[in-house]
KESE-974900 format. One record per residue (C-alpha): x negated, y negated, z; residue in three letters; residue number from 1. Coordinates in Angstrom, 3 decimals, m for minus. Layout:
! residues N
{x:X y:Y z:Z code:ALA pos:NUM} .
...
***
This chain:
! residues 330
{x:17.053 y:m8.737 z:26.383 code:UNK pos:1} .
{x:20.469 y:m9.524 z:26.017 code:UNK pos:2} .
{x:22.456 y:m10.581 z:22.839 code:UNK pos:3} .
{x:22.685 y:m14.196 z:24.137 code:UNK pos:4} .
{x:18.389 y:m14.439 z:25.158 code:UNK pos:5} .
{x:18.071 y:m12.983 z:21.727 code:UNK pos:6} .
{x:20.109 y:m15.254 z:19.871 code:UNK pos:7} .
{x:18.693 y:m18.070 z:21.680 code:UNK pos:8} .
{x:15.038 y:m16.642 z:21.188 code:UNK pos:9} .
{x:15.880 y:m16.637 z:16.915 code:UNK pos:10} .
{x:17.669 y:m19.815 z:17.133 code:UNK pos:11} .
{x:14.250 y:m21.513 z:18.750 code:UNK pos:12} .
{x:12.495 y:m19.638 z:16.336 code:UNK pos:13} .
{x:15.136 y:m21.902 z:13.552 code:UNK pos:14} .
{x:14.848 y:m25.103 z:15.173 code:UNK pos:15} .
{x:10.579 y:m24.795 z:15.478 code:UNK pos:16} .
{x:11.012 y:m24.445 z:12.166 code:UNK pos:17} .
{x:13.599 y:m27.527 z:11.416 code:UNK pos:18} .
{x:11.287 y:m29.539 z:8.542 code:UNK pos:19} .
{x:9.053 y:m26.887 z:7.614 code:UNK pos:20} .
{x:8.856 y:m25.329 z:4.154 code:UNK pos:21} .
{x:8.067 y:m22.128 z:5.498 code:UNK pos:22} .
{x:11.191 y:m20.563 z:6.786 code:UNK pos:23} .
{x:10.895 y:m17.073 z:8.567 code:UNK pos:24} .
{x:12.681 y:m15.235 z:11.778 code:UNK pos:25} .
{x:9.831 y:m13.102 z:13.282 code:UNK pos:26} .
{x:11.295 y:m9.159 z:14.083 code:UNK pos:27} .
{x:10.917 y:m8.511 z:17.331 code:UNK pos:28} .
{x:8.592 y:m10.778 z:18.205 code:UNK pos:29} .
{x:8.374 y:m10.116 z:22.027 code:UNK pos:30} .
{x:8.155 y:m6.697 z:21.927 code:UNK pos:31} .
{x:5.407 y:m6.845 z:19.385 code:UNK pos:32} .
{x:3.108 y:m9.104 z:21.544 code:UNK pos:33} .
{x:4.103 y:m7.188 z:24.936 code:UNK pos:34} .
{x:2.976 y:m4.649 z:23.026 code:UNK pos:35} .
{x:m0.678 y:m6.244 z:22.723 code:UNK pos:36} .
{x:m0.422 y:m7.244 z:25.923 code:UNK pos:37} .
{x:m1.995 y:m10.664 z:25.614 code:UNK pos:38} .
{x:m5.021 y:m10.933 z:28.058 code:UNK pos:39} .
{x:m6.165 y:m14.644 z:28.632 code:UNK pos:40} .
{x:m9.841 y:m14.878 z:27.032 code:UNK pos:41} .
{x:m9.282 y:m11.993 z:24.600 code:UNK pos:42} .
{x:m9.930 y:m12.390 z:21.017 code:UNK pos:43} .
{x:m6.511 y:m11.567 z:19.104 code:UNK pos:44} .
{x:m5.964 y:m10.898 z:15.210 code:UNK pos:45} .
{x:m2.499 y:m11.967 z:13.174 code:UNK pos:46} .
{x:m2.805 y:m9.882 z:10.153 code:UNK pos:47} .
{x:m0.214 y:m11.043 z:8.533 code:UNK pos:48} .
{x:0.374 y:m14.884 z:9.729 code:UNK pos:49} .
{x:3.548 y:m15.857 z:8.066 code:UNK pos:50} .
{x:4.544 y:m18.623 z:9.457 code:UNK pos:51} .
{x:3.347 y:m18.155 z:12.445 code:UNK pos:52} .
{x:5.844 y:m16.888 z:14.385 code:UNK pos:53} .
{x:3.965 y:m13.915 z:16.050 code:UNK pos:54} .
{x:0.939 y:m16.373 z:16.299 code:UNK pos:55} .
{x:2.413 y:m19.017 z:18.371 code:UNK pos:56} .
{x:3.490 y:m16.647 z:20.940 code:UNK pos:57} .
{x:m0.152 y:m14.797 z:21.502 code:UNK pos:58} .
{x:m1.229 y:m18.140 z:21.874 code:UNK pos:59} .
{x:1.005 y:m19.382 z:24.004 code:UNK pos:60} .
{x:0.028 y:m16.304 z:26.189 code:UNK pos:61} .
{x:m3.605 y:m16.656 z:25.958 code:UNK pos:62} .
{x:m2.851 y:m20.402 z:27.266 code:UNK pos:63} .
{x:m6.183 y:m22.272 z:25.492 code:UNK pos:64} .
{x:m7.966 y:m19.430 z:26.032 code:UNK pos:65} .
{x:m9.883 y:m16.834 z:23.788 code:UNK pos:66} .
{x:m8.741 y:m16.934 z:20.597 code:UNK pos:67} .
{x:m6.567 y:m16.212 z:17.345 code:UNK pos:68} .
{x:m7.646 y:m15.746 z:13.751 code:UNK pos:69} .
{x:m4.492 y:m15.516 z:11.246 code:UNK pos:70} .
{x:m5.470 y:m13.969 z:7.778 code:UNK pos:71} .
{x:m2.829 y:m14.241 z:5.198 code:UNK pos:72} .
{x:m3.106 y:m14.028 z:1.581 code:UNK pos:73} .
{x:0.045 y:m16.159 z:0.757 code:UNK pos:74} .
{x:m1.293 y:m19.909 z:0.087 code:UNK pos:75} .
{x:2.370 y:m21.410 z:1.096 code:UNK pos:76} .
{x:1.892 y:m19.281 z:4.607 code:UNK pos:77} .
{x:m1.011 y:m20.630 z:5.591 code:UNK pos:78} .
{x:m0.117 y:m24.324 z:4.818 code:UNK pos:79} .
{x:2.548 y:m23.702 z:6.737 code:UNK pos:80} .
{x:1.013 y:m21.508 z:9.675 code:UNK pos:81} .
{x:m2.163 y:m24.041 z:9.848 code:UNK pos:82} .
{x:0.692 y:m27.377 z:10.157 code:UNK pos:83} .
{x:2.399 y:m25.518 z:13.166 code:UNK pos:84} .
{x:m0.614 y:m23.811 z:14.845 code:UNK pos:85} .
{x:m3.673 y:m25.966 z:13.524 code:UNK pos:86} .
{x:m4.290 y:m28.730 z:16.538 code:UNK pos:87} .
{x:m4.594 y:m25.674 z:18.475 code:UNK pos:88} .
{x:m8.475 y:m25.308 z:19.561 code:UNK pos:89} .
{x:m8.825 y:m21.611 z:19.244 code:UNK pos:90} .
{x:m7.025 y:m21.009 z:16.476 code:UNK pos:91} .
{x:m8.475 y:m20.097 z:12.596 code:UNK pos:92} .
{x:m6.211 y:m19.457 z:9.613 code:UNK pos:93} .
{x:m8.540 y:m17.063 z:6.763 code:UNK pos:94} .
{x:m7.288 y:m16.600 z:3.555 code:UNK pos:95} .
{x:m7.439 y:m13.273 z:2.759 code:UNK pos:96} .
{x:m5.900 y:m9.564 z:2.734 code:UNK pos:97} .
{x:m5.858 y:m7.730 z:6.496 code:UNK pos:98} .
{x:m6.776 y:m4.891 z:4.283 code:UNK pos:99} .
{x:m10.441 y:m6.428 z:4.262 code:UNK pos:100} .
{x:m10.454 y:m7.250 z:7.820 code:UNK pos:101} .
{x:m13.685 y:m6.198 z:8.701 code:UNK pos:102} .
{x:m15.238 y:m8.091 z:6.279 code:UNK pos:103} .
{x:m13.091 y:m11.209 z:7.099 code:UNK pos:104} .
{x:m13.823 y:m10.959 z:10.680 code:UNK pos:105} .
{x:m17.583 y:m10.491 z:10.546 code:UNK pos:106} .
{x:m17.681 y:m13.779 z:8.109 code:UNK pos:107} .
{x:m16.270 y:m15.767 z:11.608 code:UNK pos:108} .
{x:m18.897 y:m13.470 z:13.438 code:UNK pos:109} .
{x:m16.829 y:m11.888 z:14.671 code:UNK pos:110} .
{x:m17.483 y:m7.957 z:15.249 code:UNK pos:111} .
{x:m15.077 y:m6.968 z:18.268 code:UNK pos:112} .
{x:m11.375 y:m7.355 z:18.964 code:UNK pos:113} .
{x:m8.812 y:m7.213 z:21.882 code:UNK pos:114} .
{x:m5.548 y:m6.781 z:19.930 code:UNK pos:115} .
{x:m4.457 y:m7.315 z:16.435 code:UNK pos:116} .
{x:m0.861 y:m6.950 z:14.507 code:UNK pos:117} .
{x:0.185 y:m6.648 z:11.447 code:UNK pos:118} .
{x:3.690 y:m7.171 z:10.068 code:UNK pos:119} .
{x:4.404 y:m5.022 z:6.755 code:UNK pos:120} .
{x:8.024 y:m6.491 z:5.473 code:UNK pos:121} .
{x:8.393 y:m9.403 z:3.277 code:UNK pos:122} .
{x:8.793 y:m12.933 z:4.733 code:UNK pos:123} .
{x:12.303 y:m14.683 z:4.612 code:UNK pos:124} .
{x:10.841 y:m17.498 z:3.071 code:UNK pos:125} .
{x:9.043 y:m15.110 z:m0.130 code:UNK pos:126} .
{x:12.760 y:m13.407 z:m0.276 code:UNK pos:127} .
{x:14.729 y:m17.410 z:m0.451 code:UNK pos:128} .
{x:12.236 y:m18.894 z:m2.493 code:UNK pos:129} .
{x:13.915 y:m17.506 z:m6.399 code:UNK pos:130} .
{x:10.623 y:m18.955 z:m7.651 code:UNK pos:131} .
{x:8.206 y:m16.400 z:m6.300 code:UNK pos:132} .
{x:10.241 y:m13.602 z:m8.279 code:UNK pos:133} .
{x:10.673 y:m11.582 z:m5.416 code:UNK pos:134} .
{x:14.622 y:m11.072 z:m5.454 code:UNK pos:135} .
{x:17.523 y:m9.762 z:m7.059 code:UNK pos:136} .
{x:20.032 y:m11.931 z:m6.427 code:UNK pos:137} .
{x:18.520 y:m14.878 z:m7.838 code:UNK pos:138} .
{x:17.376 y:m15.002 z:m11.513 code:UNK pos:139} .
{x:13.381 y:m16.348 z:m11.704 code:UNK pos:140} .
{x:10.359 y:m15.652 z:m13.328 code:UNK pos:141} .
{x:9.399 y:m11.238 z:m12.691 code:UNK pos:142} .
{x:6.318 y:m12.742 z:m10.435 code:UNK pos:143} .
{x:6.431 y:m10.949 z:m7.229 code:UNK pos:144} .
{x:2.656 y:m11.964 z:m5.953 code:UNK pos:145} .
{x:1.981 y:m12.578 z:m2.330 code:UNK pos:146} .
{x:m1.124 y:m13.824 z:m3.296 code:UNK pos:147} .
{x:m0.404 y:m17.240 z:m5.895 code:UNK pos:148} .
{x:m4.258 y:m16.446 z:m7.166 code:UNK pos:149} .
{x:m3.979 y:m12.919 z:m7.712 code:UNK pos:150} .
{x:m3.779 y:m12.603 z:m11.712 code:UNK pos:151} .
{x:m1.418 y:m9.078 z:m11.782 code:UNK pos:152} .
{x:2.209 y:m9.684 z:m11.143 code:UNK pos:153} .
{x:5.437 y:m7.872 z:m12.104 code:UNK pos:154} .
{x:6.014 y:m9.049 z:m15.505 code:UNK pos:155} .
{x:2.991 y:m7.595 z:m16.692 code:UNK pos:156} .
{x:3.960 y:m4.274 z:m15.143 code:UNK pos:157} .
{x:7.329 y:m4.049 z:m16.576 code:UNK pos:158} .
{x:5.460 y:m4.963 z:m19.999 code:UNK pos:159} .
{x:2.029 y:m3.458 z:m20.426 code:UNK pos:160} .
{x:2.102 y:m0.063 z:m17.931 code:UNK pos:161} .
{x:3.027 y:3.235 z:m19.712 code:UNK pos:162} .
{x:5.753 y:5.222 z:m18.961 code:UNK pos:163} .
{x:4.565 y:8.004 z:m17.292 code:UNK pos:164} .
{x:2.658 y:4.791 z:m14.526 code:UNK pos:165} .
{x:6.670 y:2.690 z:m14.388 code:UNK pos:166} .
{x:7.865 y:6.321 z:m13.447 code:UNK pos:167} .
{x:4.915 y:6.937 z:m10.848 code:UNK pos:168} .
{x:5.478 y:3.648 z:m8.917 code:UNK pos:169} .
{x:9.072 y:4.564 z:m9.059 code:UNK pos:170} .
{x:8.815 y:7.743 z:m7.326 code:UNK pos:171} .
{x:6.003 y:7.398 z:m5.202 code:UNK pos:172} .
{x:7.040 y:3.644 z:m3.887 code:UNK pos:173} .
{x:10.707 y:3.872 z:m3.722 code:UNK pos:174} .
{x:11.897 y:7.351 z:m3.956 code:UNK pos:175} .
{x:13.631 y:6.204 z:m7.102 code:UNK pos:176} .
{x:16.134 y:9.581 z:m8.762 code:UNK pos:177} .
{x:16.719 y:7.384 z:m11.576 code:UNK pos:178} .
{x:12.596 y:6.533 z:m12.087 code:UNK pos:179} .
{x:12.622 y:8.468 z:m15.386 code:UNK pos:180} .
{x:15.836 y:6.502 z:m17.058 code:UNK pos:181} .
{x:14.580 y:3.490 z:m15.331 code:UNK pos:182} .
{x:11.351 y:3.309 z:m17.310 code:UNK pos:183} .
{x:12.744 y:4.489 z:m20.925 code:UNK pos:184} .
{x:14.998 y:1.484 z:m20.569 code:UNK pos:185} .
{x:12.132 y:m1.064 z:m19.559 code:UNK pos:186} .
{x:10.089 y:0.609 z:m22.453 code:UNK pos:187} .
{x:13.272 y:0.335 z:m25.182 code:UNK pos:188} .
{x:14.253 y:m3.649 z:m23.792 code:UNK pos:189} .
{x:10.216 y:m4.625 z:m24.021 code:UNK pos:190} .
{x:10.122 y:m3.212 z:m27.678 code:UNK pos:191} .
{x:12.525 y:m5.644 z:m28.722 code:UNK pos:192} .
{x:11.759 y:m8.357 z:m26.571 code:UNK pos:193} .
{x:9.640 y:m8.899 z:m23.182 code:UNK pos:194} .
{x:10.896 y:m8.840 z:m19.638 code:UNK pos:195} .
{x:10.993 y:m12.372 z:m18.536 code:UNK pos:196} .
{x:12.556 y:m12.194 z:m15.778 code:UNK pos:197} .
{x:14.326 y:m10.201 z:m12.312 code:UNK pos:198} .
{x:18.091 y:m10.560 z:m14.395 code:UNK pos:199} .
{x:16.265 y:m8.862 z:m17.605 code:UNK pos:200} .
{x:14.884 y:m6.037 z:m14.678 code:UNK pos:201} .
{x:18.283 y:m5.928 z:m13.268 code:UNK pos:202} .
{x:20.086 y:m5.323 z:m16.844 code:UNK pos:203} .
{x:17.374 y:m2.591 z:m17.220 code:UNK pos:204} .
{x:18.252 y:m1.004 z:m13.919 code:UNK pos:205} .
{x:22.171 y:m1.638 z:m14.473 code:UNK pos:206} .
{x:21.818 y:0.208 z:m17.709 code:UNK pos:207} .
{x:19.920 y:2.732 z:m16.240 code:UNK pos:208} .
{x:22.127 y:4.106 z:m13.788 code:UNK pos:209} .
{x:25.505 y:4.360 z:m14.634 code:UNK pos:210} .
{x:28.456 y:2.100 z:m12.994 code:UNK pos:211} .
{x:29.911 y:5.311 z:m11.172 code:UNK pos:212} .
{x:26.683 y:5.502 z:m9.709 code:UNK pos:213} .
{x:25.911 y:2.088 z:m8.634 code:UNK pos:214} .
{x:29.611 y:2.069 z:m7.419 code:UNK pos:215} .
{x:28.687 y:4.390 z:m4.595 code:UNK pos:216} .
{x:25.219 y:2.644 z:m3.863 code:UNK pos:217} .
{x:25.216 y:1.288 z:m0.080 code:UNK pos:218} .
{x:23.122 y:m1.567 z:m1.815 code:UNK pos:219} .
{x:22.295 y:m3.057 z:m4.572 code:UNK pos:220} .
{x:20.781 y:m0.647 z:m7.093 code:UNK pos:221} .
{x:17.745 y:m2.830 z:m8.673 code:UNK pos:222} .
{x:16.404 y:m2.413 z:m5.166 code:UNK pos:223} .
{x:14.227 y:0.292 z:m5.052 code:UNK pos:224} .
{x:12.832 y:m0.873 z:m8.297 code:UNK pos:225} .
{x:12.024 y:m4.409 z:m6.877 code:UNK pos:226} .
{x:10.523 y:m2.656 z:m3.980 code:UNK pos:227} .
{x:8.268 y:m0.095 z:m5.900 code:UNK pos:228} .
{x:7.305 y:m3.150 z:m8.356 code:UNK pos:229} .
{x:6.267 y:m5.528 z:m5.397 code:UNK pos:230} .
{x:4.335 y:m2.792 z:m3.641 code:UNK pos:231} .
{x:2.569 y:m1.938 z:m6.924 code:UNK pos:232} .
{x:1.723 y:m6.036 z:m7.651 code:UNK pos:233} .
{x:0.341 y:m6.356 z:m4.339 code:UNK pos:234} .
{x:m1.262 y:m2.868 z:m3.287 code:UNK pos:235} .
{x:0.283 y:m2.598 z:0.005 code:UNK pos:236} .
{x:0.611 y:1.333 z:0.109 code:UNK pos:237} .
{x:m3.099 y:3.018 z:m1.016 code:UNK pos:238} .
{x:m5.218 y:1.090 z:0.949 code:UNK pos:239} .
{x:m3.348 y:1.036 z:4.148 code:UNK pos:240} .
{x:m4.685 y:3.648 z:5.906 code:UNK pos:241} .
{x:m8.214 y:3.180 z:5.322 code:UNK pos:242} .
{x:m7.406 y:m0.780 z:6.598 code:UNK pos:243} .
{x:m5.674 y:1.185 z:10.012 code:UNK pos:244} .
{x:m8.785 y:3.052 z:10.985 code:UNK pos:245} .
{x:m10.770 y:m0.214 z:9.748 code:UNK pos:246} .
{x:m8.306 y:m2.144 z:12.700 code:UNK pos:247} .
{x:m9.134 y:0.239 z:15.676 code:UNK pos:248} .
{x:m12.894 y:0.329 z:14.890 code:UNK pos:249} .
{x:m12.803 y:m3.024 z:15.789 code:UNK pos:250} .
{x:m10.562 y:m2.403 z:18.700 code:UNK pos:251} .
{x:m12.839 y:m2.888 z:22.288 code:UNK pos:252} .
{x:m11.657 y:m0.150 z:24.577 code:UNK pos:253} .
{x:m8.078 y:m1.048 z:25.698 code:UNK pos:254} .
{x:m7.394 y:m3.563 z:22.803 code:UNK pos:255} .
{x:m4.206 y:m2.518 z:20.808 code:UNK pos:256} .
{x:m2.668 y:m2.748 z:17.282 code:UNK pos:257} .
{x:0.815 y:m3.042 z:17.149 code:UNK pos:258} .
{x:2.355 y:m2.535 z:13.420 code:UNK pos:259} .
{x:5.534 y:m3.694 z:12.033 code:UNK pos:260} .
{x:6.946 y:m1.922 z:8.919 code:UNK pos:261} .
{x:10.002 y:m1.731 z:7.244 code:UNK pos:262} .
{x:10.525 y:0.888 z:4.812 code:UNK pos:263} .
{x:9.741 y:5.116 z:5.380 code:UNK pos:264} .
{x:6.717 y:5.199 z:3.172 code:UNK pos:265} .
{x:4.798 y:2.485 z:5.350 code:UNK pos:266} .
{x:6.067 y:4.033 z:8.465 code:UNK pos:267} .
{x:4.963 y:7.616 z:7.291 code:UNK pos:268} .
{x:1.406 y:6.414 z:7.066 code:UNK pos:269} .
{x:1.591 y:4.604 z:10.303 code:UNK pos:270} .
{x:2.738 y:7.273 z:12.134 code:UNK pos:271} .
{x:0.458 y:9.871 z:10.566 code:UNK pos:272} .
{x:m2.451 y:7.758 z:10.666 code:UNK pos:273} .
{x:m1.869 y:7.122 z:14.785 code:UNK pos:274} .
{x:m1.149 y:10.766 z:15.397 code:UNK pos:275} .
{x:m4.597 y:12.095 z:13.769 code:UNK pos:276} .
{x:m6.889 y:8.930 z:15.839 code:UNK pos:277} .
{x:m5.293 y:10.529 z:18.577 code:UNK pos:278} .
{x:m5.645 y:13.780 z:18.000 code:UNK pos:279} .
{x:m8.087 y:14.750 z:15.698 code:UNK pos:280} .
{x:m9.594 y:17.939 z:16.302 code:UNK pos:281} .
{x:m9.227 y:20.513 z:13.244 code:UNK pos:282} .
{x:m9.779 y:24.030 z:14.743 code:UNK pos:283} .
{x:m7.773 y:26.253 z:13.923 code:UNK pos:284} .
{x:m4.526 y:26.403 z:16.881 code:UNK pos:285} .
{x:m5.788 y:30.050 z:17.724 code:UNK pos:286} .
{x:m8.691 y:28.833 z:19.004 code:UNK pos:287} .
{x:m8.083 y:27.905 z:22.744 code:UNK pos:288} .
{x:m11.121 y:25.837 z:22.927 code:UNK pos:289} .
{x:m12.189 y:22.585 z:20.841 code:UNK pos:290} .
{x:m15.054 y:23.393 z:18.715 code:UNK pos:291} .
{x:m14.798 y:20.899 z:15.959 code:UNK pos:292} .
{x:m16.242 y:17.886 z:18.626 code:UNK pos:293} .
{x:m13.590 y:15.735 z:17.435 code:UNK pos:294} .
{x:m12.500 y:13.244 z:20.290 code:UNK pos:295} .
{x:m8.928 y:11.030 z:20.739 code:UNK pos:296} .
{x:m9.543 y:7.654 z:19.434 code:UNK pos:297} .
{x:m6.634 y:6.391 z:20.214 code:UNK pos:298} .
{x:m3.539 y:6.613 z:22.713 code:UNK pos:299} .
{x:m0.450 y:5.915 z:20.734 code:UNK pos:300} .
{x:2.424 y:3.345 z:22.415 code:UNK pos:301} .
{x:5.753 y:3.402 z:22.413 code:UNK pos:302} .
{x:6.547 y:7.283 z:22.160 code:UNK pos:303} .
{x:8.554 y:7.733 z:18.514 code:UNK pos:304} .
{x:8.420 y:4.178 z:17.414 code:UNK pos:305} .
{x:10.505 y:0.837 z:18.516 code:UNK pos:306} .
{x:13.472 y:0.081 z:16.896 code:UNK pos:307} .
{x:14.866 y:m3.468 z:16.690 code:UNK pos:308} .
{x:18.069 y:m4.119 z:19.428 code:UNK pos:309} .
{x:21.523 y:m3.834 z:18.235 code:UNK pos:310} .
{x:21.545 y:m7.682 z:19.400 code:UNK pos:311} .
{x:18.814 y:m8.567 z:17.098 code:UNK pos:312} .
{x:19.775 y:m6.907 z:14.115 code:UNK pos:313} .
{x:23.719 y:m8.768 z:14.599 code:UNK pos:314} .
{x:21.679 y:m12.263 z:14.797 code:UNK pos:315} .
{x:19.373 y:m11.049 z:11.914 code:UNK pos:316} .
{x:20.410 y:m8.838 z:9.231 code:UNK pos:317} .
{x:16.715 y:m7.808 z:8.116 code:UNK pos:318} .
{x:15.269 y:m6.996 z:11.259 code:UNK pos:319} .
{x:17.539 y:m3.580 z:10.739 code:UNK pos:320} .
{x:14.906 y:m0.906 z:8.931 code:UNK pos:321} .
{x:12.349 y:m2.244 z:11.150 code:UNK pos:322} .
{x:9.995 y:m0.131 z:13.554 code:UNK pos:323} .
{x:7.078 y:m0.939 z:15.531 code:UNK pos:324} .
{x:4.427 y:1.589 z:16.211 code:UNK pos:325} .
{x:1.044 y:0.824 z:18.389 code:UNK pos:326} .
{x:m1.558 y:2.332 z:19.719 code:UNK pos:327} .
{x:m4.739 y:1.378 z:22.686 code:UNK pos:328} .
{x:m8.373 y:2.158 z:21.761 code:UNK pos:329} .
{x:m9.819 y:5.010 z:24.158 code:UNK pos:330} .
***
């Protein structure tokens, strides 16, 4: 596509959205749904609705036909998905997690599936809204929840967890090498007063890591922490790879997931989760014949991954640590 289809594409994407609350520039949102490839009278799945943006296109493509279910757990998506999409007849928004999919989809009765996505990253409109807690630029409440309902949210993290948990999350959700000072200043600022809000976790994280440090960051340094706190408040890493295999059960042979993710941790799980549904045999590699019985699943798409165009990321900025993976039920 070139840059001027693609800047055309997001700015249609900007004026659909003229009015709306819910403001949010789908990544790569044709080659995610070529990636399904959209069969008229198939039954389709939006993980993670959003706004939308994804949505509107599968159902432009299944032209009244079939249908789409949208599950999102965000109450401000699916107002907002359910005014753009709703006086379409074979659409259904569900509230819920994609990580319970199963469960949501048998509730519509439904049991089989041509295609589903998911999208991992943060919308634009979570990110703008200072309210919701979810960035460090703007000082708000330390909130962070995708879900509005959900009682856990960051501010009790940064407050009630122990050390040796802040430092875990830290690690394990953003690669953090200052996790350790990180968490003895959340732990020395909450003994004198609570964290209120994302400036009192910046200050932490600014007196964490020293200026020379932070100098030489390609970013801003409270990053990583907001990341590993947001992934913690809304458990998007642990049960992702159960809620993968969970996807391609429901697959029907030659349906396809297609996954959007935006940092290495998600991606790693992606990928490895892909690679063993397609090959999952476990004898040992000196044996020249299977033995184990294990058959492919899947056939993975798109070779390495799909990266976002150099067009797309010039138009929009946080389309850039994108990749899409896929992969076609055998």
């Amino acid at each position: 596509m070139s840059y001027d289809s693609k800047a055309e594409q997001i700015g249609s994407q900007m004026q659909a959205q003229e009015g709306e609350t819910f403001r949010h520039l789908s990544v790569m949102l044709e080659e995610t749904v070529d990636m399904l490839c959209v069969r008229e009278g198939g039954v389709y799945v939006d993980g993670t609705l959003g706004g939308g943006g994804h949505s509107a296109e599968i159902l432009r493509r299944l032209n009244g036909t079939g249908h789409l279910y949208g599950i999102d757990r965000d109450n401000d998506a699916l107002a907002a998905a359910t005014a753009r999409l709703g006086g379409a007849g074979n659409f259904t928004a569900i509230k819920g997690n994609f990580h319970d999919v199963k469960a949501l989809l048998r509730a519509q009765g439904v049991e089989q599936i041509d295609g589903m996505m998911i999208d991992l990253g943060v919308s634009s409109y979570q990110l703008d809204t200072a309210e919701r807690g979810f960035s460090y630029h703007a000082d708000a409440p330390l909130d962070m929840r995708m879900d509005q309902d959900q009682r856990l949210t960051a501010r009790e993290i940064v407050n009630t967890w122990p050390k040796d948990e802040l430092v875990r999350i830290l690690r394990d959700y953003a690669e953090e090498k200052w996790a350790v000072r990180i968490a003895d200043i959340i732990l020395e600022h909450r003994t004198q007063k609570p964290l209120e809000t994302t400036a009192d976790l910046v200050a932490c994280v600014d007196a964490a890591i020293p200026k020379k440090i932070r100098m030489q960051d390609s970013g801003h340094s409270a990053r990583r922490t907001f990341q590993a706190l947001r992934i913690a408040v809304n458990d998007e890493l642990e049960p992702l790879r159960a809620a993968l295999e969970d996807m391609t059960d429901l697959l029907s042979p030659g349906g396809r997931l297609a996954v959007l993710t935006f940092h290495s941790l998600e991606d790693r799980i992606v990928k490895q989760t892909f690679r063993r549904l397609a090959n999952p045999c476990t004898c040992p590699p000196r044996i020249p014949v299977c033995i184990c019985g294990k058959k492919p699943v899947v056939r993975v798409l798109g070779g390495g991954g799909v990266k976002p165009s150099a067009e797309e990321i010039a138009v929009n900025a946080r389309s850039r640590s994108a990749m899409l993976r896929g992969c076609e039920k055998l």
